[in-house]
mmCIF entry with sequence, helices, sheets and N, C-alpha, C, O atoms, coordinates in Angstrom:
data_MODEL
# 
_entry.id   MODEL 
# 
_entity.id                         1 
_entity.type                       polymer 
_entity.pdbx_number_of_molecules   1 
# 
_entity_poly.entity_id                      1 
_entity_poly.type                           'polypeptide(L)' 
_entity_poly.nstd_linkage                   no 
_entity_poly.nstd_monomer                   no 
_entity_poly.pdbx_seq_one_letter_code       
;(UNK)(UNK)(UNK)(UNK)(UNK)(UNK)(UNK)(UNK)(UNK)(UNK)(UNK)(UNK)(UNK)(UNK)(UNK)(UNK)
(UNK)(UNK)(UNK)(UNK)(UNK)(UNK)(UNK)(UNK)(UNK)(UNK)(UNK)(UNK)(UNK)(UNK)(UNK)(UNK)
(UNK)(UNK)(UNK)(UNK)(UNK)(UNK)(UNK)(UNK)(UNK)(UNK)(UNK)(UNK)(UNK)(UNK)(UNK)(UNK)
(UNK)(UNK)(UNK)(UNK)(UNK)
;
_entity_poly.pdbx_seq_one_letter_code_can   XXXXXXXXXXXXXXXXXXXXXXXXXXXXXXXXXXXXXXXXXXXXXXXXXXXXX 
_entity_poly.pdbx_strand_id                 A 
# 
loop_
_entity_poly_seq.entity_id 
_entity_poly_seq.num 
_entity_poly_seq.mon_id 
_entity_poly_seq.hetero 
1 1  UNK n 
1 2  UNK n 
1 3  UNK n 
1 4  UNK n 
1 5  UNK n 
1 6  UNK n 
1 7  UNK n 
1 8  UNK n 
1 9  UNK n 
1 10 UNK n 
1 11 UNK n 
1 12 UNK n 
1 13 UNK n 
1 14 UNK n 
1 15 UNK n 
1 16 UNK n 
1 17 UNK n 
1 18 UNK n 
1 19 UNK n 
1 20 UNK n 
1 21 UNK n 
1 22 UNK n 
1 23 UNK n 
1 24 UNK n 
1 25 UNK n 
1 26 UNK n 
1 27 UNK n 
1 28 UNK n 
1 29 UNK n 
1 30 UNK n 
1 31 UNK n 
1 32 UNK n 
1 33 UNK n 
1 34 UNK n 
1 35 UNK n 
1 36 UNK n 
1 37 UNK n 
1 38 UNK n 
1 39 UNK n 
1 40 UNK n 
1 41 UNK n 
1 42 UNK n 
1 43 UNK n 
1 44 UNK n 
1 45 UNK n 
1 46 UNK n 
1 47 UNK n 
1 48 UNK n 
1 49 UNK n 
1 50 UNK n 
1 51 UNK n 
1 52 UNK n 
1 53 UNK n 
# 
_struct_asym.id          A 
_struct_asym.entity_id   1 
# 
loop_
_struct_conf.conf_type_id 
_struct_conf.id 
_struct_conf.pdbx_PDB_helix_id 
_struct_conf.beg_label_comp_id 
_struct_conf.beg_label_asym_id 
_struct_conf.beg_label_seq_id 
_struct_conf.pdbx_beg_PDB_ins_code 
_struct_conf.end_label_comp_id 
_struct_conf.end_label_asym_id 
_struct_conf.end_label_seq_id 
_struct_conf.pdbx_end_PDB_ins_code 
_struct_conf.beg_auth_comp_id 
_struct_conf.beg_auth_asym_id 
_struct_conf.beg_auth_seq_id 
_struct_conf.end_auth_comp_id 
_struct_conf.end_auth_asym_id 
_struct_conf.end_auth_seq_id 
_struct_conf.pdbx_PDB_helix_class 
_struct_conf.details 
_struct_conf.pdbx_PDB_helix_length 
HELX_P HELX_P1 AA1 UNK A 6  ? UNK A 8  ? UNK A 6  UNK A 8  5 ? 3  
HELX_P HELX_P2 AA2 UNK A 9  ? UNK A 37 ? UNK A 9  UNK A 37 1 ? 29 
HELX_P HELX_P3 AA3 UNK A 40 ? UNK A 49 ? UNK A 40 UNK A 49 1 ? 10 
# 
_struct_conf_type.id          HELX_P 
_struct_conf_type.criteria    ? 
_struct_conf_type.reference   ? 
# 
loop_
_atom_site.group_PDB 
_atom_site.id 
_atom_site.type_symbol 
_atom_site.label_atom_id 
_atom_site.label_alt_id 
_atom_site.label_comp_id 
_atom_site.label_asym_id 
_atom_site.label_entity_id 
_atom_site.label_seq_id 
_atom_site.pdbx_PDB_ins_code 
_atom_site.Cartn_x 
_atom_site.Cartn_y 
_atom_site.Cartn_z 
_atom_site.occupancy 
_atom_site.B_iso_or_equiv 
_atom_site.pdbx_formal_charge 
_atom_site.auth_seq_id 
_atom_site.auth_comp_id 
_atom_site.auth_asym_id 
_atom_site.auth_atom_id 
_atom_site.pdbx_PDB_model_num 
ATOM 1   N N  . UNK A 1 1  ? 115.622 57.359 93.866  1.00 0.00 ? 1  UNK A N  1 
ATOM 2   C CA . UNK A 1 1  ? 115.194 57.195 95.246  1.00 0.00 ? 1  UNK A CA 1 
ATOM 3   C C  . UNK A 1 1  ? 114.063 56.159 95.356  1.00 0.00 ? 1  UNK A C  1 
ATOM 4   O O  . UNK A 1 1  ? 113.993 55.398 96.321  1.00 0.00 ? 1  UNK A O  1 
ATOM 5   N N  . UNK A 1 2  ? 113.212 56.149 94.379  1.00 0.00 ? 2  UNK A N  1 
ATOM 6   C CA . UNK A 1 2  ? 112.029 55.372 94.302  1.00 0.00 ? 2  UNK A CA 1 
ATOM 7   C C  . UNK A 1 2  ? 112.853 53.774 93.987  1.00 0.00 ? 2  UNK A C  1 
ATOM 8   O O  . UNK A 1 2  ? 113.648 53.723 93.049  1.00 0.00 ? 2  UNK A O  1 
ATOM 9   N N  . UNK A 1 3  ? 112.545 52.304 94.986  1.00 0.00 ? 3  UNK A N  1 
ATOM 10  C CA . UNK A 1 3  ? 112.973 51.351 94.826  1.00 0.00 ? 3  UNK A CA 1 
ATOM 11  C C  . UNK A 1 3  ? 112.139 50.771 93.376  1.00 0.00 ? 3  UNK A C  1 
ATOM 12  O O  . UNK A 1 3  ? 111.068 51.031 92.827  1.00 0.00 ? 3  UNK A O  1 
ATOM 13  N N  . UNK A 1 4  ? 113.351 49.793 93.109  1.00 0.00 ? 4  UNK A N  1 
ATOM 14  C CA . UNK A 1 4  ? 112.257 49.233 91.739  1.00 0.00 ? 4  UNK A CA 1 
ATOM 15  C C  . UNK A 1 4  ? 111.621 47.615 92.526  1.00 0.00 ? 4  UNK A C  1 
ATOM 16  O O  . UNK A 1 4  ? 112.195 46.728 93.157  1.00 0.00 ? 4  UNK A O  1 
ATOM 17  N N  . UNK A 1 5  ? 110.607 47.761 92.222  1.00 0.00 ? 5  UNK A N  1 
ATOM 18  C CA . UNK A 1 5  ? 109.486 46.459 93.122  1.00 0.00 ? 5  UNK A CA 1 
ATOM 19  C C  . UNK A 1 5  ? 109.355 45.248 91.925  1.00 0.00 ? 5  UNK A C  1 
ATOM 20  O O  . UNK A 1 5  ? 109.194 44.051 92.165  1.00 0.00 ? 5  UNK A O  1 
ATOM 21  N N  . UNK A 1 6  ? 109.451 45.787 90.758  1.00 0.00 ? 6  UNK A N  1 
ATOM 22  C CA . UNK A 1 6  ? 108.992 44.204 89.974  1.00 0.00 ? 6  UNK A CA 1 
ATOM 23  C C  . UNK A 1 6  ? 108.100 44.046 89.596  1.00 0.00 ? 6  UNK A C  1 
ATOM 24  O O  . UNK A 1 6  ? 107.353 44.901 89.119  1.00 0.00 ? 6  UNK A O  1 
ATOM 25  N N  . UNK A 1 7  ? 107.898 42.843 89.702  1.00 0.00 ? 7  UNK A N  1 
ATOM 26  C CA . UNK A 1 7  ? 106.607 42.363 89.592  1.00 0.00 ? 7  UNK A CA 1 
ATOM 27  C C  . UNK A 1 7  ? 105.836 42.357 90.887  1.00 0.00 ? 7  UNK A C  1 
ATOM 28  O O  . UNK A 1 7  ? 104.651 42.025 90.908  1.00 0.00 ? 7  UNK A O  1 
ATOM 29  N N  . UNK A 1 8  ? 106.666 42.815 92.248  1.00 0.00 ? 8  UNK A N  1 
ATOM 30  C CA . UNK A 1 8  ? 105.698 42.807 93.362  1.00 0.00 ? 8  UNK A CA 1 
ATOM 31  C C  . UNK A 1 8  ? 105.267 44.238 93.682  1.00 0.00 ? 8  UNK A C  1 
ATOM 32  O O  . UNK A 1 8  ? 104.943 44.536 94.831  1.00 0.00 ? 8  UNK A O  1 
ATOM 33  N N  . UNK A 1 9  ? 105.255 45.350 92.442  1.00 0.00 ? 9  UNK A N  1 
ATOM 34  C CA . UNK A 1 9  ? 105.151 46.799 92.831  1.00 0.00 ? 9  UNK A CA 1 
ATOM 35  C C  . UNK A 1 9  ? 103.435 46.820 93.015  1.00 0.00 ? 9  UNK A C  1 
ATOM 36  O O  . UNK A 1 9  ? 102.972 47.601 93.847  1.00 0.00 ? 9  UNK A O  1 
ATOM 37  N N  . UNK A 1 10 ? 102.826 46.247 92.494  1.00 0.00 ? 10 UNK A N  1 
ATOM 38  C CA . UNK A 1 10 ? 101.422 46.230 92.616  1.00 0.00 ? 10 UNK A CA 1 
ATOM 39  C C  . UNK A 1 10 ? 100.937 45.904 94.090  1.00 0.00 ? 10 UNK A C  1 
ATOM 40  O O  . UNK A 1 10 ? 100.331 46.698 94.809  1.00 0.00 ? 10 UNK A O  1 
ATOM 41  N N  . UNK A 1 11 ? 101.238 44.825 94.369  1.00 0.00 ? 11 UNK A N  1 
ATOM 42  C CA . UNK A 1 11 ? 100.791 44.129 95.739  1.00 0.00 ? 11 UNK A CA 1 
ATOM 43  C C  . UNK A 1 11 ? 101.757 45.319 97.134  1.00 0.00 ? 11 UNK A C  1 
ATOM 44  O O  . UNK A 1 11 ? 101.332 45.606 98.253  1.00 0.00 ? 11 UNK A O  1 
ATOM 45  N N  . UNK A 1 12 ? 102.759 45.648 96.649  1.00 0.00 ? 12 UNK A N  1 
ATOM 46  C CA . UNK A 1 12 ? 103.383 46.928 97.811  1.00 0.00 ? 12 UNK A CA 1 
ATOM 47  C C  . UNK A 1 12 ? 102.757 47.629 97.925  1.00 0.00 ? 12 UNK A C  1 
ATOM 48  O O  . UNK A 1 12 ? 102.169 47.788 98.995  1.00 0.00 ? 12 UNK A O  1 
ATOM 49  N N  . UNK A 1 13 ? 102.545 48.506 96.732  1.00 0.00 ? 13 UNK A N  1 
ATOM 50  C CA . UNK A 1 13 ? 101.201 49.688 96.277  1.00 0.00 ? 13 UNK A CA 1 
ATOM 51  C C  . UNK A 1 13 ? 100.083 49.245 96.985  1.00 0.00 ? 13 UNK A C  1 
ATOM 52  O O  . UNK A 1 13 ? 99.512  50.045 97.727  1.00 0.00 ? 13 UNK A O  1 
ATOM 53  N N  . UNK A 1 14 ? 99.746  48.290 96.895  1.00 0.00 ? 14 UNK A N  1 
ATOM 54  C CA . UNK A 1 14 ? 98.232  48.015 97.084  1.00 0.00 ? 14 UNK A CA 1 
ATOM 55  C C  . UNK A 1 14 ? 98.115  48.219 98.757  1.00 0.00 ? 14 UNK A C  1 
ATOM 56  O O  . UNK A 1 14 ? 97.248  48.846 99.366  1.00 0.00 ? 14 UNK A O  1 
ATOM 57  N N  . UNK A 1 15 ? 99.289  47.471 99.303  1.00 0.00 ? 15 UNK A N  1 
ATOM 58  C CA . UNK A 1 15 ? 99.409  46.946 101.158 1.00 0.00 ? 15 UNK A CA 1 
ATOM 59  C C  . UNK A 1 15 ? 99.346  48.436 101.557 1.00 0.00 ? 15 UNK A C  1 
ATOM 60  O O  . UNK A 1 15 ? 98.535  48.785 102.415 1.00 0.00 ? 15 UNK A O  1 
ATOM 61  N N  . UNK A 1 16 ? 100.237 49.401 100.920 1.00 0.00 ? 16 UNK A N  1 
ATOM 62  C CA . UNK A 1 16 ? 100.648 50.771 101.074 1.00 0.00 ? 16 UNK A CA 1 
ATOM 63  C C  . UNK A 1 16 ? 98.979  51.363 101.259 1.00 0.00 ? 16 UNK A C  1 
ATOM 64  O O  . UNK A 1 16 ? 98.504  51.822 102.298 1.00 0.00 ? 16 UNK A O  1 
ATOM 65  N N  . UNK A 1 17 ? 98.435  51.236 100.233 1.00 0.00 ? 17 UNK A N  1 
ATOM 66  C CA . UNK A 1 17 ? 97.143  52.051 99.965  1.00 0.00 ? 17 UNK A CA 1 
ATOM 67  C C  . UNK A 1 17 ? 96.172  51.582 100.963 1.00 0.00 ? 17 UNK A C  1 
ATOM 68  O O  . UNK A 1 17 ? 95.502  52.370 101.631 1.00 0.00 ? 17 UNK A O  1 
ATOM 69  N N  . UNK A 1 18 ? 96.103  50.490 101.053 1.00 0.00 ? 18 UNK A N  1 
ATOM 70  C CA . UNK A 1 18 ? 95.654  49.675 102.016 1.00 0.00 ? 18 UNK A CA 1 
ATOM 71  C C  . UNK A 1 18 ? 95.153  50.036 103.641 1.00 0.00 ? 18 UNK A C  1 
ATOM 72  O O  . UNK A 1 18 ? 94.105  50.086 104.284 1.00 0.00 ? 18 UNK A O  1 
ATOM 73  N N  . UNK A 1 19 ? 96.790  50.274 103.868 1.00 0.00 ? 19 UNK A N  1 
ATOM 74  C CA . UNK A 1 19 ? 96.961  50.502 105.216 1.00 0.00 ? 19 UNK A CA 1 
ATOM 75  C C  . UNK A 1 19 ? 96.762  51.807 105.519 1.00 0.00 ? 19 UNK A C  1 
ATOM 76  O O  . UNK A 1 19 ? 95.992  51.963 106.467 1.00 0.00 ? 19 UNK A O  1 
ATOM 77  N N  . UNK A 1 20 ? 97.268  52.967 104.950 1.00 0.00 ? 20 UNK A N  1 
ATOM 78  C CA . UNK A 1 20 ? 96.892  54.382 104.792 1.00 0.00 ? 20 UNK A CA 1 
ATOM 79  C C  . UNK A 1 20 ? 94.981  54.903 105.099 1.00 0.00 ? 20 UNK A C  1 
ATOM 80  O O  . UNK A 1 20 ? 94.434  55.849 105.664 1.00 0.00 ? 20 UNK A O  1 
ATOM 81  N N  . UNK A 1 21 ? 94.516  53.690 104.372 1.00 0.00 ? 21 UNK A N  1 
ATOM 82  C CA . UNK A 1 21 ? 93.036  53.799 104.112 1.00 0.00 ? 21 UNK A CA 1 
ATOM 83  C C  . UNK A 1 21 ? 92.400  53.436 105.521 1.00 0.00 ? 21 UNK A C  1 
ATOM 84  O O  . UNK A 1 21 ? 91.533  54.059 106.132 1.00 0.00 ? 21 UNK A O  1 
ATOM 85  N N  . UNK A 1 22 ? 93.126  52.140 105.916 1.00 0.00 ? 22 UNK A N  1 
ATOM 86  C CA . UNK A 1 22 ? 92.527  51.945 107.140 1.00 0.00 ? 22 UNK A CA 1 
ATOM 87  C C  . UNK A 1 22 ? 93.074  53.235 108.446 1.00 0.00 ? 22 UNK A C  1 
ATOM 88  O O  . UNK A 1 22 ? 92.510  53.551 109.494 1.00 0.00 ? 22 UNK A O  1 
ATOM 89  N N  . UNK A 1 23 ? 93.902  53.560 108.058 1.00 0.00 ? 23 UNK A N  1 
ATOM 90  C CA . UNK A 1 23 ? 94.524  54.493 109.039 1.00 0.00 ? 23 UNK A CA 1 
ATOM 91  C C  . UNK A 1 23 ? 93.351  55.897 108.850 1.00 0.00 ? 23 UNK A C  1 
ATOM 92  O O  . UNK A 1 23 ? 93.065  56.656 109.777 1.00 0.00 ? 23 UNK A O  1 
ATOM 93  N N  . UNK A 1 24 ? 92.999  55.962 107.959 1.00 0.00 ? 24 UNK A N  1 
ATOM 94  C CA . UNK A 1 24 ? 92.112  57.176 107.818 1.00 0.00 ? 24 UNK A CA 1 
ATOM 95  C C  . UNK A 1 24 ? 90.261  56.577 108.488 1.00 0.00 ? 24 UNK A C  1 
ATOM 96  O O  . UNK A 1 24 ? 89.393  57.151 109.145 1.00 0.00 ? 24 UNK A O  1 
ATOM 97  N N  . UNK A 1 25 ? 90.345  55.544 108.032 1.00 0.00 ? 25 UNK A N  1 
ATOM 98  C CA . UNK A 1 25 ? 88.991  55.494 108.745 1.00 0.00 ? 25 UNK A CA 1 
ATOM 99  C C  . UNK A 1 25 ? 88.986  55.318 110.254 1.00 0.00 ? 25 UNK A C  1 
ATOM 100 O O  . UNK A 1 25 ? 88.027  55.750 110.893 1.00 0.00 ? 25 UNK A O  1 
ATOM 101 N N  . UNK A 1 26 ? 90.376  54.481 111.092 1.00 0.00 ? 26 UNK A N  1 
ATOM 102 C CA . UNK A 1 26 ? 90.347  54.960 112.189 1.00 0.00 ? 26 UNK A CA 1 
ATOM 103 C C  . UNK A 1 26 ? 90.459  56.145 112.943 1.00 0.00 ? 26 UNK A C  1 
ATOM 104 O O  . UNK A 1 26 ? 89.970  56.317 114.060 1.00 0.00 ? 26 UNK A O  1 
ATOM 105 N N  . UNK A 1 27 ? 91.120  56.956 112.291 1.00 0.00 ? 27 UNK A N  1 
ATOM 106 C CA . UNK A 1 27 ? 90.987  58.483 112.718 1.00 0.00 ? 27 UNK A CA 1 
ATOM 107 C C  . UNK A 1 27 ? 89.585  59.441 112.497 1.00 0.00 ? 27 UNK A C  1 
ATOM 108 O O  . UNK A 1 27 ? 89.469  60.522 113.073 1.00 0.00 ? 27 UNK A O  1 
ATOM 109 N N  . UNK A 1 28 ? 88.878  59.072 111.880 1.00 0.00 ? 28 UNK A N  1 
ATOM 110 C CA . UNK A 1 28 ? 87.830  59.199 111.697 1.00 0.00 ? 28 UNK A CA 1 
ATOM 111 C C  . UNK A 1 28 ? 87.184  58.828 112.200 1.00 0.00 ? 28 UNK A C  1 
ATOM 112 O O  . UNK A 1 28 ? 86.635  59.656 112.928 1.00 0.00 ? 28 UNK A O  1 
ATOM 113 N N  . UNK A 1 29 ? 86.667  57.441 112.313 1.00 0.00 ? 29 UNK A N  1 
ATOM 114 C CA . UNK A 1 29 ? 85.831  57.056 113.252 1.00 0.00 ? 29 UNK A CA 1 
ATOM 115 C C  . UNK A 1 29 ? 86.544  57.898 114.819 1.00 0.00 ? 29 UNK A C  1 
ATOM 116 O O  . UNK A 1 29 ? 85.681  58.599 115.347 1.00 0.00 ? 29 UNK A O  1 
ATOM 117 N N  . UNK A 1 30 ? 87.474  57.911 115.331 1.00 0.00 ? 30 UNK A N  1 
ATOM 118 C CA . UNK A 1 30 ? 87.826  58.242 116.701 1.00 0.00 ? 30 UNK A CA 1 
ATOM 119 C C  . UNK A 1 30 ? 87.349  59.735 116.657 1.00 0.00 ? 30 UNK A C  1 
ATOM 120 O O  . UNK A 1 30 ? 86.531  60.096 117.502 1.00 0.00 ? 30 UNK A O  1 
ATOM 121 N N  . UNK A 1 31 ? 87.791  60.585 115.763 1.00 0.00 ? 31 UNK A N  1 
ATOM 122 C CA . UNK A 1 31 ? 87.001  61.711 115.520 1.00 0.00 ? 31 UNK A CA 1 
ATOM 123 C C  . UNK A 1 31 ? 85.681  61.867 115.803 1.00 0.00 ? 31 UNK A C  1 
ATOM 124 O O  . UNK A 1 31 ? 85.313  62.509 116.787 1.00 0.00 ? 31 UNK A O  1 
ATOM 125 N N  . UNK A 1 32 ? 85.194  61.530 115.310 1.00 0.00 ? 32 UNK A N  1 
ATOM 126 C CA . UNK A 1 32 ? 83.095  61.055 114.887 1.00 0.00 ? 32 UNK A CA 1 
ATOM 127 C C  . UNK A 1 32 ? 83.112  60.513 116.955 1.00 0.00 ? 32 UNK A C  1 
ATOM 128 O O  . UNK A 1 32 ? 82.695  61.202 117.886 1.00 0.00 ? 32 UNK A O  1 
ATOM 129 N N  . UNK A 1 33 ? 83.533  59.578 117.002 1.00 0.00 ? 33 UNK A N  1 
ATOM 130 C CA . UNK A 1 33 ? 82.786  58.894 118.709 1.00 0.00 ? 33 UNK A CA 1 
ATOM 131 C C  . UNK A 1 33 ? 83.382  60.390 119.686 1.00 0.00 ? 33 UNK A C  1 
ATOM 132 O O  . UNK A 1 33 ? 82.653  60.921 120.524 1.00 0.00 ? 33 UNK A O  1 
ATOM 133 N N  . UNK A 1 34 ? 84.724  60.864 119.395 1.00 0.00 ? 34 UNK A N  1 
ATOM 134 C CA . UNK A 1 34 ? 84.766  62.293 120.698 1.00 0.00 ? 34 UNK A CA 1 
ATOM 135 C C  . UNK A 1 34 ? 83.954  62.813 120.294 1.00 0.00 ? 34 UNK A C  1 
ATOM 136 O O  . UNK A 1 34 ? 83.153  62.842 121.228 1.00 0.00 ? 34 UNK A O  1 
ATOM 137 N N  . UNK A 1 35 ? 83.391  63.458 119.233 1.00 0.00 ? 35 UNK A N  1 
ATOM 138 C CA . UNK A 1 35 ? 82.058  64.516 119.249 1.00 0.00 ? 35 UNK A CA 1 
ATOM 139 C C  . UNK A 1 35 ? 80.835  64.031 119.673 1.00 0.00 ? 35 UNK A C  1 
ATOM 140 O O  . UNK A 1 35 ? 79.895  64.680 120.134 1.00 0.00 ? 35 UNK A O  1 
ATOM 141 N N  . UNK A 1 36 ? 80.921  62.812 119.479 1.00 0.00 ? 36 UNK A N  1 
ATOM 142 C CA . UNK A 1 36 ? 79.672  62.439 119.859 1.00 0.00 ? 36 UNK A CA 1 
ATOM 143 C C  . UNK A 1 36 ? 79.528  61.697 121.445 1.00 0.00 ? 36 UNK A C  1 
ATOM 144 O O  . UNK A 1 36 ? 78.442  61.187 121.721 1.00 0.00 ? 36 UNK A O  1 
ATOM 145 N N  . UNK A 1 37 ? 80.597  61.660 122.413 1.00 0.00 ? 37 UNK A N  1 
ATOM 146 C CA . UNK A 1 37 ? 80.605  61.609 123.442 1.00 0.00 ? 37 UNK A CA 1 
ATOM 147 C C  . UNK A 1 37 ? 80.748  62.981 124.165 1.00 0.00 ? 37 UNK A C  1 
ATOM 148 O O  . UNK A 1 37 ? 80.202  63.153 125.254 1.00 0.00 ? 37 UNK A O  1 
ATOM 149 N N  . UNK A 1 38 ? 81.593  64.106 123.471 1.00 0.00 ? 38 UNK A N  1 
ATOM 150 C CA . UNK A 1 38 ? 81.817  65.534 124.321 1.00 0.00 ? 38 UNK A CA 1 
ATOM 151 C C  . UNK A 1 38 ? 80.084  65.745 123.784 1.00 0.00 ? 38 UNK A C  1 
ATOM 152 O O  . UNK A 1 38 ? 79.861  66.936 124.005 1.00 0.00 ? 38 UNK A O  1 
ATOM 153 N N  . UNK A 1 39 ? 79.186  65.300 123.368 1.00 0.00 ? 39 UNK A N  1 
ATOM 154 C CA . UNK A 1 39 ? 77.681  66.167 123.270 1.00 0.00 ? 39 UNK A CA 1 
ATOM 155 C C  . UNK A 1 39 ? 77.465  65.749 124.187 1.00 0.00 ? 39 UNK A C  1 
ATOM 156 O O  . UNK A 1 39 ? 77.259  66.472 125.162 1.00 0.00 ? 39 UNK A O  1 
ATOM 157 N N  . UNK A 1 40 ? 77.413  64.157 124.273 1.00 0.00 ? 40 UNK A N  1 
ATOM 158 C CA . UNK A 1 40 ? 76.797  63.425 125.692 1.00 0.00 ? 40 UNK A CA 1 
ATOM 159 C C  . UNK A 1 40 ? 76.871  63.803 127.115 1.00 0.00 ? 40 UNK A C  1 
ATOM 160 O O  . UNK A 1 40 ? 75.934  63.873 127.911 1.00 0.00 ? 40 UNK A O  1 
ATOM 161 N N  . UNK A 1 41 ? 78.265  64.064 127.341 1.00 0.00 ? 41 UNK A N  1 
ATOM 162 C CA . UNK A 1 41 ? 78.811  64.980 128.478 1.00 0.00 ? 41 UNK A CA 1 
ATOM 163 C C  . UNK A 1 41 ? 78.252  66.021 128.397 1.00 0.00 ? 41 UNK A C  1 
ATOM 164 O O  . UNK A 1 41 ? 77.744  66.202 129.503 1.00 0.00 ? 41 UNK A O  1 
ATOM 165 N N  . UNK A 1 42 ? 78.008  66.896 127.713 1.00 0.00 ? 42 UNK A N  1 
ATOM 166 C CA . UNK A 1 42 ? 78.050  68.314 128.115 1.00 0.00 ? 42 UNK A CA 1 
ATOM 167 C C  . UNK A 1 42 ? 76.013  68.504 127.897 1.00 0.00 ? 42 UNK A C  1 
ATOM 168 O O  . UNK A 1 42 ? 75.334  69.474 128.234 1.00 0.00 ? 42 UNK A O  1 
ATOM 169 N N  . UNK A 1 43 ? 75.582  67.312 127.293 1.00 0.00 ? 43 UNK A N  1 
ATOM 170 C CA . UNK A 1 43 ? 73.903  66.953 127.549 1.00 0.00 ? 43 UNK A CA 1 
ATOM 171 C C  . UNK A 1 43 ? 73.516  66.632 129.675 1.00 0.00 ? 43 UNK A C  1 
ATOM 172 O O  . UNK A 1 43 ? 72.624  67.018 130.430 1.00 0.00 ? 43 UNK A O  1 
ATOM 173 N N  . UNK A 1 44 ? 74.972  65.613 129.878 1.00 0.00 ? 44 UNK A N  1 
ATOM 174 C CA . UNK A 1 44 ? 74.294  65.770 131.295 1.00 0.00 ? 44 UNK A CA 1 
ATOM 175 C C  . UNK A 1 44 ? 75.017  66.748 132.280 1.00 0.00 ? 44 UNK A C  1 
ATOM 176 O O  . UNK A 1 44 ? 74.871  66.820 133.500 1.00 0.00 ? 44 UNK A O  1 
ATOM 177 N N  . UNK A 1 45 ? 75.759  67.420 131.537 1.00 0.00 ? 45 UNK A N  1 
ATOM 178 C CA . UNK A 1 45 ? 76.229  68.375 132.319 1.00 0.00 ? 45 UNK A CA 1 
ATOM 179 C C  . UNK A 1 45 ? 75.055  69.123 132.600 1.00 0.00 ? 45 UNK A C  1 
ATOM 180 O O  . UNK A 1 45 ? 74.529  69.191 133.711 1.00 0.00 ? 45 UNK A O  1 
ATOM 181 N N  . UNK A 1 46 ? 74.711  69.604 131.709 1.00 0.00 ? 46 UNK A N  1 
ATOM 182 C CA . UNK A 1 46 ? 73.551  70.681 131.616 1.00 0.00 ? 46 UNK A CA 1 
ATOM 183 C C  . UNK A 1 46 ? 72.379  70.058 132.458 1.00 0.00 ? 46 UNK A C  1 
ATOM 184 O O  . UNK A 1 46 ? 71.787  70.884 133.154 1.00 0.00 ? 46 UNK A O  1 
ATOM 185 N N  . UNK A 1 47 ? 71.961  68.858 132.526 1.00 0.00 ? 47 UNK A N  1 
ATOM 186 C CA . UNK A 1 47 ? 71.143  68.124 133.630 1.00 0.00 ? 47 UNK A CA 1 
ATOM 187 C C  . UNK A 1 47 ? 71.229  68.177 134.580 1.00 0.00 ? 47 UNK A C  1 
ATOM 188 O O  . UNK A 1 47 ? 70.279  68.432 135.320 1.00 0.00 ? 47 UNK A O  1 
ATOM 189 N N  . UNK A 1 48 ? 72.538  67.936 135.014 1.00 0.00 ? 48 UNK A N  1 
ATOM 190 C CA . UNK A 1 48 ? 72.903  68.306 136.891 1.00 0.00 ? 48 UNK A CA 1 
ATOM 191 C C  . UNK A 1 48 ? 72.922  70.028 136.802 1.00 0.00 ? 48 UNK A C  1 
ATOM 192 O O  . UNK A 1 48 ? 72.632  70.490 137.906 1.00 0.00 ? 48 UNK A O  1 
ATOM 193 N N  . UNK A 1 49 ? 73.080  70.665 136.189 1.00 0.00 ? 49 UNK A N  1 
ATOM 194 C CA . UNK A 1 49 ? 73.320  72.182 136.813 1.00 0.00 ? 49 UNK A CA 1 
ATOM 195 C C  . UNK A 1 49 ? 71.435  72.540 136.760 1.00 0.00 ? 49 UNK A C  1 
ATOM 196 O O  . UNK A 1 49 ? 71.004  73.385 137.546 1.00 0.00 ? 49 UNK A O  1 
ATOM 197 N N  . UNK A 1 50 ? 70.431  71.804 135.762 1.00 0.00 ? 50 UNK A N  1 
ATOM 198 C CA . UNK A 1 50 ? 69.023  72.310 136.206 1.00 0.00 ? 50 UNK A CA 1 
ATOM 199 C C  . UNK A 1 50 ? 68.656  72.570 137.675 1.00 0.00 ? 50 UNK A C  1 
ATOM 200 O O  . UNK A 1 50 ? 69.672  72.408 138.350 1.00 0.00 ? 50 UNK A O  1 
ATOM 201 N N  . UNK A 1 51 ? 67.468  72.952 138.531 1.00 0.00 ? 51 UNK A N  1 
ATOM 202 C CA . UNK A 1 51 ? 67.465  72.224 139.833 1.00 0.00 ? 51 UNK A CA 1 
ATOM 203 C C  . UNK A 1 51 ? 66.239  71.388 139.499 1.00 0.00 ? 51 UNK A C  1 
ATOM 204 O O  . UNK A 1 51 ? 65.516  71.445 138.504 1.00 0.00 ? 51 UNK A O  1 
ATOM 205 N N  . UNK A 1 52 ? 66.178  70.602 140.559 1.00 0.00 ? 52 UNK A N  1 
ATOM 206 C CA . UNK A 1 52 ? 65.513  69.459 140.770 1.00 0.00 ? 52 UNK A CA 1 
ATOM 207 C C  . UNK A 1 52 ? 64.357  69.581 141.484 1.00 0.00 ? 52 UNK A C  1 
ATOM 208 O O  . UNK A 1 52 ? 64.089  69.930 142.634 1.00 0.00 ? 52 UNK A O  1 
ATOM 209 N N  . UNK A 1 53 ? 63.607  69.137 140.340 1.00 0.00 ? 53 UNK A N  1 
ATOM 210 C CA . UNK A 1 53 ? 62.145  69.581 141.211 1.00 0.00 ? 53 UNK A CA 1 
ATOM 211 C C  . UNK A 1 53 ? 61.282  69.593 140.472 1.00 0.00 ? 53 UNK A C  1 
ATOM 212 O O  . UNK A 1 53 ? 60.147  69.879 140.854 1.00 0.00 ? 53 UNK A O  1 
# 
């Protein structure tokens, strides 16, 4: 099932590993900015429900 690559199995491997890697740090980072925008929100939520004065 596994194709045979050659001499280009390294550089496939590599694009493969590559891209996987970047795929994980974008999910991550997008992870990391919602938590750190749902705090922000729910920081001025809590601001408007104080009263004013």
């Amino acid at each position: 099932m596994i194709p045979d690559l050659g001499k280009y199995a390294f550089a496939v491997l590599a694009s493969y590993g590559v891209g996987l890697g970047l795929l994980a740090v974008l999910v991550i980072a997008s992870i990391a900015r919602s938590r750190r925008v749902r705090a922000e929100l729910e920081q001025i939520e809590e601001r408007s429900k104080r009263p004013h004065g």
